[in-house]
VEXDREN-2710 file (C-alpha; in Angstrom, 1 decimal):
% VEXDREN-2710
k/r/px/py/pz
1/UNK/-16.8/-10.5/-21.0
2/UNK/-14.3/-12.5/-22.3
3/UNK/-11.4/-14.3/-20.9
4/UNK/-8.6/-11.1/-20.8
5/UNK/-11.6/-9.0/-19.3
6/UNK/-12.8/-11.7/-16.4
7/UNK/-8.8/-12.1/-15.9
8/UNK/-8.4/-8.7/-15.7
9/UNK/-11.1/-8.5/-12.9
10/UNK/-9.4/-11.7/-10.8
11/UNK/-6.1/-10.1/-10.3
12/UNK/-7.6/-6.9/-9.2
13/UNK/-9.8/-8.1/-6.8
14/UNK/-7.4/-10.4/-5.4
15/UNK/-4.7/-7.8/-5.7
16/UNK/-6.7/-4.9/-4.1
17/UNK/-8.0/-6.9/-1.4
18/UNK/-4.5/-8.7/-0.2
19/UNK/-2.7/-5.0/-0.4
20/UNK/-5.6/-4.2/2.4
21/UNK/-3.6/-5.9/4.8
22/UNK/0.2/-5.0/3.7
23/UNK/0.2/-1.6/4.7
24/UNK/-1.5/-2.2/8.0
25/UNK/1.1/-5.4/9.0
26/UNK/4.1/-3.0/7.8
27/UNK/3.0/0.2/10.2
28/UNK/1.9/-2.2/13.0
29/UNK/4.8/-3.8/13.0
30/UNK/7.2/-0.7/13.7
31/UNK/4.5/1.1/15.9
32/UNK/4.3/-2.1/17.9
33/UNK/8.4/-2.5/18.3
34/UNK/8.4/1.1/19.2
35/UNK/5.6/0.4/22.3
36/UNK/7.7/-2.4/23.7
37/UNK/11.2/-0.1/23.1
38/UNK/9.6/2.1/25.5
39/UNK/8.2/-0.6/27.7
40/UNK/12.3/-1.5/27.8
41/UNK/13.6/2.1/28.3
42/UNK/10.9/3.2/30.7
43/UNK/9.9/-0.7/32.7
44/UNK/6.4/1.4/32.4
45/UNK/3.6/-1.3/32.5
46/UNK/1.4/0.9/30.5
47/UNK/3.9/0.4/27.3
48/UNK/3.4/-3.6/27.9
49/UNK/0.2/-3.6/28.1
50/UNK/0.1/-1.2/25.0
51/UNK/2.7/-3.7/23.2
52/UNK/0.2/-6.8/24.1
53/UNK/-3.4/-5.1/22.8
54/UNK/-2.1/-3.6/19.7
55/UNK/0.4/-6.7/19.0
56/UNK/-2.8/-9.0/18.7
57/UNK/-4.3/-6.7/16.5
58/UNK/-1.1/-7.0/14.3
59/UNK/-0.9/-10.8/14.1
60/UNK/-4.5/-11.0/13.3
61/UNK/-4.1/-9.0/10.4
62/UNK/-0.8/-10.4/9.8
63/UNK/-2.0/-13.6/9.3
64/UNK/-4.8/-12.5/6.8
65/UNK/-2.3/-11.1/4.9
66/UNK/-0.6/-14.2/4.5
67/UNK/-3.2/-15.9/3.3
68/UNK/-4.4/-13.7/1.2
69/UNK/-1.1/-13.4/-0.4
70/UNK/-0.9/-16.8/-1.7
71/UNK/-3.1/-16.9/-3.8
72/UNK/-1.3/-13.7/-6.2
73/UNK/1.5/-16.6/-6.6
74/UNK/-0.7/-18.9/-8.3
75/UNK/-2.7/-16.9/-10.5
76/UNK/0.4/-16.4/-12.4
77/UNK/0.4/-19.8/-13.7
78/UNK/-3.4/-20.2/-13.7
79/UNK/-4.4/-16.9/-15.8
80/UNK/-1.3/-15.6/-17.2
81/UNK/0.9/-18.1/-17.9
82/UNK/1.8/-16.7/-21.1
83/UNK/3.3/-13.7/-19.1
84/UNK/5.1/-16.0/-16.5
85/UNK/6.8/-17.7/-20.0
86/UNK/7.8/-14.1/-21.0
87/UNK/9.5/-12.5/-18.0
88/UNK/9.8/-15.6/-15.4
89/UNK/13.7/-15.2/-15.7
90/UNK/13.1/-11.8/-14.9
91/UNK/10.4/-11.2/-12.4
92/UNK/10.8/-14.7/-11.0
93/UNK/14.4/-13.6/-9.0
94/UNK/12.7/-10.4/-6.6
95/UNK/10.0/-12.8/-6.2
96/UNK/12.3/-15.7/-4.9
97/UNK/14.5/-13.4/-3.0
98/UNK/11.1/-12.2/-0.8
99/UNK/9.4/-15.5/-0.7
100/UNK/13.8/-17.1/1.0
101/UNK/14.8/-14.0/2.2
102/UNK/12.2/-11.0/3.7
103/UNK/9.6/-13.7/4.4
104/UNK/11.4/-16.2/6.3
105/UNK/13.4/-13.7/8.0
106/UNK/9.7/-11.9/9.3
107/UNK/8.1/-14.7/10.3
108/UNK/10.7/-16.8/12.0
109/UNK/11.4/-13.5/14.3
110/UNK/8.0/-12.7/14.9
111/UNK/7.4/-16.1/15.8
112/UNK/10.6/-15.7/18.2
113/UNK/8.6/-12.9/19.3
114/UNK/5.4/-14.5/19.9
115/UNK/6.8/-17.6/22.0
116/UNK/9.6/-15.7/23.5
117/UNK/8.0/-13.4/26.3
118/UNK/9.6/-15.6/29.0
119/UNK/12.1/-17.4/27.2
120/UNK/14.7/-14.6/25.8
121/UNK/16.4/-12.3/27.3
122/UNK/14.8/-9.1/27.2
123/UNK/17.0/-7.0/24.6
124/UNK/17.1/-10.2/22.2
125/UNK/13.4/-10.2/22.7
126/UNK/13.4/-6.8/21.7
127/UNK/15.6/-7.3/18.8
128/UNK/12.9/-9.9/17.3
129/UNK/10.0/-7.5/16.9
130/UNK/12.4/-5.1/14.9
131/UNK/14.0/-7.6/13.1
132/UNK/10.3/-8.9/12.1
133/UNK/9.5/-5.7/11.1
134/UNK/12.3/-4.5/9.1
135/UNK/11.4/-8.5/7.6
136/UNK/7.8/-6.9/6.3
137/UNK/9.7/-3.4/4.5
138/UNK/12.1/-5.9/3.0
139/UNK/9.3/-7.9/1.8
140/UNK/7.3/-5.2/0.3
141/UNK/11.1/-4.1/-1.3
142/UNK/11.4/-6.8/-3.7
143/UNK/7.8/-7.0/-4.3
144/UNK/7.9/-3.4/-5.7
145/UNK/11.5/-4.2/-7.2
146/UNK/9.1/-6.4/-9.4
147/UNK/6.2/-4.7/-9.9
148/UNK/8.5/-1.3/-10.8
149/UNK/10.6/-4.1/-13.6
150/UNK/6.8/-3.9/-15.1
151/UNK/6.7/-0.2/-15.2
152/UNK/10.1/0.5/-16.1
153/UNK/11.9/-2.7/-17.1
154/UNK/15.8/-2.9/-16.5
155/UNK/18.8/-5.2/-16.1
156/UNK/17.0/-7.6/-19.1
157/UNK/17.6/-9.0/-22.5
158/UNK/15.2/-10.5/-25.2
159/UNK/16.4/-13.7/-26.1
160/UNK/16.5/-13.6/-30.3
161/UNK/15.6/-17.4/-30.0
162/UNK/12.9/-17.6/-27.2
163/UNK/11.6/-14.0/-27.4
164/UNK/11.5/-14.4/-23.7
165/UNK/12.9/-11.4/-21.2
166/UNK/16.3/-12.6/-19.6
167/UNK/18.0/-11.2/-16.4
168/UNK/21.0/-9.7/-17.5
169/UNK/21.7/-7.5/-13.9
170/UNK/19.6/-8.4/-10.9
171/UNK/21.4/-5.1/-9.1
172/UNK/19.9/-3.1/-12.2
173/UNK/16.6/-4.6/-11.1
174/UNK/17.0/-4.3/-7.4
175/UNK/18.0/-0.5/-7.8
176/UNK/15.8/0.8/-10.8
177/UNK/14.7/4.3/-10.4
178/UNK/10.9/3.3/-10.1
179/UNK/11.5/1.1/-7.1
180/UNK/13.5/3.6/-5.4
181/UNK/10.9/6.2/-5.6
182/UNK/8.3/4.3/-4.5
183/UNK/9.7/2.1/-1.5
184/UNK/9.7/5.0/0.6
185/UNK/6.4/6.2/-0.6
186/UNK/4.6/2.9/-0.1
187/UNK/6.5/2.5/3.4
188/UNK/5.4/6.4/4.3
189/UNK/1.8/5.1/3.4
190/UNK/2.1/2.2/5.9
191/UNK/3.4/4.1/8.5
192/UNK/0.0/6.4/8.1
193/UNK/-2.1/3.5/7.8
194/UNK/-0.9/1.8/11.3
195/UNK/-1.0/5.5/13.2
196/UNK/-4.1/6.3/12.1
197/UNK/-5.4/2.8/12.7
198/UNK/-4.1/3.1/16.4
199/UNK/-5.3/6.2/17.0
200/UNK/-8.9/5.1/15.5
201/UNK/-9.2/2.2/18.5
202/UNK/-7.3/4.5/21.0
203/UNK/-10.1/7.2/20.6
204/UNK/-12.5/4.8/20.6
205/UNK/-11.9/3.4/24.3
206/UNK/-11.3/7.5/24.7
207/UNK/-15.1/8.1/24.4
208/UNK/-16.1/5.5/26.5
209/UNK/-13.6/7.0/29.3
210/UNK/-11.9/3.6/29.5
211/UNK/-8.1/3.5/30.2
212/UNK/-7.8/7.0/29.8
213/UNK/-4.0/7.9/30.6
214/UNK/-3.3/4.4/28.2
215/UNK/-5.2/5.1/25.3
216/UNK/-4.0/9.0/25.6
217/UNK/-0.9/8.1/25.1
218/UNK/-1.7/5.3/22.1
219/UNK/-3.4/8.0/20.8
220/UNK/-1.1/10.9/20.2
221/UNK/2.0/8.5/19.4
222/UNK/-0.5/7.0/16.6
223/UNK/-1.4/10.7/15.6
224/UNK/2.4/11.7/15.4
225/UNK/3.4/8.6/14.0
226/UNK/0.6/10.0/11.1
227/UNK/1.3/13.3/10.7
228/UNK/5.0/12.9/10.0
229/UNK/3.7/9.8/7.2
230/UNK/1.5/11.9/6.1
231/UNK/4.7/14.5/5.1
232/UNK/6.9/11.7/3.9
233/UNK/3.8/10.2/1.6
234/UNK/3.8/14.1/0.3
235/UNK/7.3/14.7/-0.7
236/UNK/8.1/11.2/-1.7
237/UNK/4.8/11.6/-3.7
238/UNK/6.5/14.5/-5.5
239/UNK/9.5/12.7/-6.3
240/UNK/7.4/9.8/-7.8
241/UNK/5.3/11.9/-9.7
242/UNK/8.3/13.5/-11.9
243/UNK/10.0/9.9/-12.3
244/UNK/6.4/8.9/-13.5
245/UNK/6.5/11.3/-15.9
246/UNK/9.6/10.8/-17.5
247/UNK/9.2/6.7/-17.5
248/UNK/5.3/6.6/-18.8
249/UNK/4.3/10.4/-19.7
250/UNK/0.7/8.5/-20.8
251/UNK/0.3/8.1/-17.3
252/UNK/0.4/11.8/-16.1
253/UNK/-1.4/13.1/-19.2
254/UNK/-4.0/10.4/-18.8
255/UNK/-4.2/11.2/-14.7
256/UNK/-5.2/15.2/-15.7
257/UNK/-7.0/14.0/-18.6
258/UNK/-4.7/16.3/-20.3
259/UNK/-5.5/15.7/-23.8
260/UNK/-3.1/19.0/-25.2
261/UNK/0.6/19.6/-24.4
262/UNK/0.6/22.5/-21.9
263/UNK/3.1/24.4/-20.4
264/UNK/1.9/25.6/-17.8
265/UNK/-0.4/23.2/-17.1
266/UNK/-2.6/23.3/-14.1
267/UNK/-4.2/20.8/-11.8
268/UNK/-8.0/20.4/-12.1
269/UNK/-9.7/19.4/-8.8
270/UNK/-13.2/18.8/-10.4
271/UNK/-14.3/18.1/-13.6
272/UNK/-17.7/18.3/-15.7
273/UNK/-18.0/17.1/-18.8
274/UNK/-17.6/13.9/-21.3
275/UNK/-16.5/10.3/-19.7
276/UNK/-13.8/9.8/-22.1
277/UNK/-12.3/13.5/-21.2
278/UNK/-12.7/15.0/-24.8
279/UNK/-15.1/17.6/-24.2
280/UNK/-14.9/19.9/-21.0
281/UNK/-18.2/21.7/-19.4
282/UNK/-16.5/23.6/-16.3
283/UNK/-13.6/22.6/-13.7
284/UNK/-12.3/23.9/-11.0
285/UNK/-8.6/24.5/-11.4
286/UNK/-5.3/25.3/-9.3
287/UNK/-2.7/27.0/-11.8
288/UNK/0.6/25.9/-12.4
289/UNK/0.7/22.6/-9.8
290/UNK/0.2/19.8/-12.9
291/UNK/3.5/21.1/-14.0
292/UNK/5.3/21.3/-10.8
293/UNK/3.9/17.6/-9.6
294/UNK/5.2/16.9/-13.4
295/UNK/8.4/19.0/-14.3
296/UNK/9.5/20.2/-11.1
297/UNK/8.8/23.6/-12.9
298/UNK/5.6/25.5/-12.6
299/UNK/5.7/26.5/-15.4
300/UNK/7.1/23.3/-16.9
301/UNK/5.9/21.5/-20.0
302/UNK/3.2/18.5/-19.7
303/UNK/2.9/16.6/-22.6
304/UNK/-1.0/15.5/-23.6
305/UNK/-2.6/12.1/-24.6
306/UNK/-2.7/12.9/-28.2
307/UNK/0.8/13.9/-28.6
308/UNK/1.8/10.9/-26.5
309/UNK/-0.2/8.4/-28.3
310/UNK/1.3/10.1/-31.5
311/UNK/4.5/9.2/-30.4
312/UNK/3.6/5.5/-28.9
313/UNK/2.1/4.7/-32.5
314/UNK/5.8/5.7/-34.3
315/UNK/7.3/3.5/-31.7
316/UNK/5.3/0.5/-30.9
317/UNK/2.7/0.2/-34.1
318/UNK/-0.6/0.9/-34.8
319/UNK/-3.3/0.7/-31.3
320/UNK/-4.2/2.6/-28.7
321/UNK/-2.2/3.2/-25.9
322/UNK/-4.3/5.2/-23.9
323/UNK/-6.0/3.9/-20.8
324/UNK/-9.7/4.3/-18.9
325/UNK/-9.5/7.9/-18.5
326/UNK/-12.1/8.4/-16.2
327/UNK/-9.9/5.6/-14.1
328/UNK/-6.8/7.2/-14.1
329/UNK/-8.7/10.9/-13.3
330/UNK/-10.8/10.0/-10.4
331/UNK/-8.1/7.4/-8.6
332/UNK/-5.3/10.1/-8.7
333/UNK/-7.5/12.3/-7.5
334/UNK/-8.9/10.4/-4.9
335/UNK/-5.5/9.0/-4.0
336/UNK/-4.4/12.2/-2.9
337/UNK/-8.0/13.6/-1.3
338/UNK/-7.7/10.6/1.3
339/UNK/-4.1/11.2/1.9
340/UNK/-4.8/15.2/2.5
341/UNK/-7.8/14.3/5.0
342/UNK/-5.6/11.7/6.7
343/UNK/-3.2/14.4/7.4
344/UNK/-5.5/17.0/8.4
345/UNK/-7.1/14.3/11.2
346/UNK/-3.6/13.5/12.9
347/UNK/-3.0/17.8/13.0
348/UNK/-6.7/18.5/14.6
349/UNK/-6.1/15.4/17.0
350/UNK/-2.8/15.9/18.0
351/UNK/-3.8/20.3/18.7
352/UNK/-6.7/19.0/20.1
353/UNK/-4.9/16.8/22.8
354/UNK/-2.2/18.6/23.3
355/UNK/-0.7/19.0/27.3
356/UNK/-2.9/16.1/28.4
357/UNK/-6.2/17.2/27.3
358/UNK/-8.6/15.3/26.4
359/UNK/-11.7/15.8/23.3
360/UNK/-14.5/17.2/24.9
361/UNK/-16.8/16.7/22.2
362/UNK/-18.0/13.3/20.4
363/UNK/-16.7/14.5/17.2
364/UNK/-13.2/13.7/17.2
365/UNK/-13.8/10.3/18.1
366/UNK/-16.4/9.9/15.9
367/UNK/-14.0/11.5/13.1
368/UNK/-11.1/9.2/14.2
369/UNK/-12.4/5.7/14.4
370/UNK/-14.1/6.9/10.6
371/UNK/-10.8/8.1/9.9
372/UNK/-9.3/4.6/10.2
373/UNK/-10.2/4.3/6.7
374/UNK/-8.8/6.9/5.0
375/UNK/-5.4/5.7/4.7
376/UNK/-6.6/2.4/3.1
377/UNK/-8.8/4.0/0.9
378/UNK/-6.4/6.0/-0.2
379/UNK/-3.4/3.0/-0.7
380/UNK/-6.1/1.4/-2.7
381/UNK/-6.9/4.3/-5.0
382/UNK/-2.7/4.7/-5.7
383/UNK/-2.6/1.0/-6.4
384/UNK/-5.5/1.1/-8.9
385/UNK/-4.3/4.0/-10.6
386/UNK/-0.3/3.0/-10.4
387/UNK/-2.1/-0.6/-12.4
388/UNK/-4.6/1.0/-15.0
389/UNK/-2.4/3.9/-15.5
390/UNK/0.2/1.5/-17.0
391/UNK/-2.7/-0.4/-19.5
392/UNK/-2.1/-1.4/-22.4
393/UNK/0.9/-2.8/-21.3
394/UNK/1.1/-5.7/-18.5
395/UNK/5.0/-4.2/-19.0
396/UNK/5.5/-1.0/-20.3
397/UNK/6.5/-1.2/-23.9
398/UNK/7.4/-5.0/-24.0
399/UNK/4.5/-6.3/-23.6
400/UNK/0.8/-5.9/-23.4
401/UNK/-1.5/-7.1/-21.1
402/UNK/-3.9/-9.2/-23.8
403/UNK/-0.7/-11.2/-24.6
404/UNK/0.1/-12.6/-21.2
405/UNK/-2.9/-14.2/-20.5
406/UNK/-3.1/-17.9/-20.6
407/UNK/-4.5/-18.9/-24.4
408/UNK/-5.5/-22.6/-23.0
409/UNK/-7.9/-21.1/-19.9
410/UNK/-11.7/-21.0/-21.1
411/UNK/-14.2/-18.2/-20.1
412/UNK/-16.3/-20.9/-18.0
413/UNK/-12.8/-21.7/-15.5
414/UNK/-12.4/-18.0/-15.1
415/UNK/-15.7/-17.6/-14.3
416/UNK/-15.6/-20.3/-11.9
417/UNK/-12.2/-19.5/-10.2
418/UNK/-13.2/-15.6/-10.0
419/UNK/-17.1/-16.1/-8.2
420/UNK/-15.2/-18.7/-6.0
421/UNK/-12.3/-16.5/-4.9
422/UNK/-14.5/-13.5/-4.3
423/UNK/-17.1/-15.6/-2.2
424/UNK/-13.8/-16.6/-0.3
425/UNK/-12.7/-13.5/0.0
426/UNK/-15.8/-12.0/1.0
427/UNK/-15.8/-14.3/3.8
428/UNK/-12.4/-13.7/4.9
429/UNK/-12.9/-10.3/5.4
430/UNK/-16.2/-11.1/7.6
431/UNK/-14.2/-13.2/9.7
432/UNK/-11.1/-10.5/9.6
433/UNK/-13.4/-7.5/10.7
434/UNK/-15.1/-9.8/13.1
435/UNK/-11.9/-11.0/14.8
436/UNK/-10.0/-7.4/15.0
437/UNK/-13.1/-5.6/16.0
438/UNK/-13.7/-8.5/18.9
439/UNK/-10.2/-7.8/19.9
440/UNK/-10.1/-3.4/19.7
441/UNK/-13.2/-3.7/21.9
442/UNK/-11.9/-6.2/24.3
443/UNK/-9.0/-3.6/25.1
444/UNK/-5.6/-4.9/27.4
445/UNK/-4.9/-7.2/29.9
446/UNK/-6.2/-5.7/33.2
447/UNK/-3.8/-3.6/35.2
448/UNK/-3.5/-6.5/38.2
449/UNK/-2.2/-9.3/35.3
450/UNK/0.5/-7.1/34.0
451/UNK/3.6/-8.3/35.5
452/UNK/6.2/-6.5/37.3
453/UNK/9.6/-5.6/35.8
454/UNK/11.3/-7.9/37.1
455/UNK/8.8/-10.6/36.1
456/UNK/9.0/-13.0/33.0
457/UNK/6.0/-11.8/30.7
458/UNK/4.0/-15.3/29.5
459/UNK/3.5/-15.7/25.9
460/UNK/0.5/-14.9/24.0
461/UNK/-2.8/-16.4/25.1
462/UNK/-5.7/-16.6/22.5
END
């Protein structure tokens, strides 16, 4: 491997592994404010409680995310520098305006929140878990504000003299159409992600018979918190797929491994035959549905890799254009798999405990603790096949990835930063699975330490 290649590898592990924890910290968050809203509308101990257990869980994982997240900062300068030169005007400003704006306005109120059990009143209490939550959607805004700039750039010049990108319109930016679409996708995915992850401990204490009429309750607002992510992930999916296809048509063809123009075109859920796509041996295919998830139409008009590389050649030069196939075929596929089963899981729980019964059975929580994974698998198969569906380009049509990395970093210092980072992260993630499973088993407070309504609630205690 060379120095693009171990790059390459750096940035996704350390991507994929800090957007483990984003999704998680942006459902917590609102699925935690929503437990003490009750607790405020109802004085009902069992919300506080409920509020206290999954609020640990929450900062835990908050503060992995944190840390995690530094790092994505500095491998701009350390292995792509030559990127940073080209858009810094550009990507720098959503960057800035997360790091002085969504950032400190969700920590400083969650830290309100942490420390102000006893000390505010309880509505301005209130107020700081919501105002730290809406902090963690604002965050992941501008982050996708930039990362959609690399899919669909907007609001920029190129300077004749530098050759640099230059803001011209940070609203143009802040509003393009790819950021639009996917905000409420990614926040639809988070929502799922924190349901299903509450329902996953909930059920858990469920089989053991512990806390029954506390965890019953967890578990069928985590369940309907799911099921109605799972539909918003669905449509806004749909919406993103079409605006996909008109920004970077590669993409879509190369997500189908469509190699033809078709119209219609249909969806293959399985595949047989060649790695790189070209040669078919069976499938198994739905008609019509690549061109609705594409067109809108079904019986709307795909364009194929050939025709679309045809057409990048006359524009861009001589290359290819196409990326990993099998990548881009499998990821999408997957993406959507997870998402489906995720679904499915919050409609059999939620029939299955519907007016106040409980699972007889072992299997759904067996299937719901497992199920705690779906979501993130499937937010890390989107975000793999979002990045590699993009390839060549580090941004579409300005710029490809082999020309922002950094020409004075040697293969030895990549090697050496990656194996260290990954041996860090691997150890993080012990200690992060250590610490939230120590806490999901531990359960709540007992019912004798929950405080009365009319009783100051003490801080958190670690």
């Amino acid at each position: 491997m060379n120095t693009l290649d171990l790059s390459r590898w750096q940035f996704g592990i350390t991507t994929v592994y800090h957007f483990i924890f984003v999704p998680l910290t942006i459902g917590l968050s609102a699925l935690v404010a929503g437990m003490q809203t009750a607790w405020h509308r109802t004085k009902n101990p069992l919300y506080l409680r409920m509020t206290r257990f999954f609020g640990k869980l929450f900062l835990i994982n908050f503060a992995m995310g944190v840390v995690t997240g530094i790092v994505q900062e500095f491998q701009f300068g350390m292995n792509w520098s030559d990127y940073s030169r080209f858009v810094g005007d550009v990507f720098g400003a959503p960057l800035a305006m997360e790091g002085l704006l969504a950032f400190f306005l969700e920590s400083t109120f969650l830290g309100l929140w942490i420390f102000g059990w006893d000390r505010l009143p309880p509505r301005l209490h209130l107020a700081t878990i919501w105002l730290a939550s809406i902090g963690t959607m604002l965050s992941a805004y501008f982050i996708l504000a930039a990362n959609s700039w690399m899919q669909h750039p907007v609001g920029y010049r190129i300077d004749p003299e530098t050759g640099r990108a230059e803001l011209t319109s940070i609203w143009e930016v802040l509003t393009n159409s790819t950021a639009l679409v996917t905000f409420p996708h990614v926040i639809f995915a988070a929502l799922l992600t924190g349901g299903l992850f509450v329902a996953g401990v909930s059920a858990w204490h469920l089989a053991r018979r512990r806390e029954v009429q506390l965890f019953r309750r967890a578990t069928r607002a985590g369940l309907i918190v799911s099921l109605v992510a799972a539909i918003g992930v669905t449509v806004s999916g749909d919406l993103q797929a079409r605006v996909m296809t008109e920004q970077q048509p590669m993409k879509m063809a190369a997500a189908e491994a469509l190699y033809e123009t078709s119209a219609p075109a249909s969806f293959s859920l399985l595949t047989i035959g060649s790695l790189d796509g070209g040669e078919e041996l069976w499938s198994l295919r739905v008609p019509h549905v690549l061109s609705f998830m594409a067109t809108g139409e079904p019986n709307g008009t795909v364009e194929g890799v050939n025709d679309v590389q045809r057409a990048y050649e006359q524009r861009y030069g001589p290359g290819s254009y196409t990326p990993v196939i099998p990548i881009t075929y499998w990821t999408f596929r997957l993406m959507i798999g997870f998402g489906f089963l995720a679904g499915l899981l919050a409609v059999a729980g939620l029939w299955l405990t519907r007016g106040g019964r409980l699972p007889s059975g072992p299997w759904f929580h067996r299937a719901a603790l497992a199920g705690i994974a779906l979501p993130f698998l499937a937010n890390t198969m989107g975000w793999i096949f979002t990045e590699m569906g993009r390839q060549p380009w580090v941004v579409m049509g300005l710029m490809r990835t082999r020309d922002g990395v950094s020409p004075d970093v040697s293969t030895a210092e990549v090697v050496t930063s990656l194996t260290v980072l990954t041996l860090l992260y691997a150890a993080l993630a012990v200690v992060a699975v250590a610490l939230m499973a120590r806490h999901a088993r531990k359960g709540p407070p007992p019912q004798d330490q929950a405080p009365a309504a009319d009783e100051p609630v003490p801080a958190f205690s670690y």
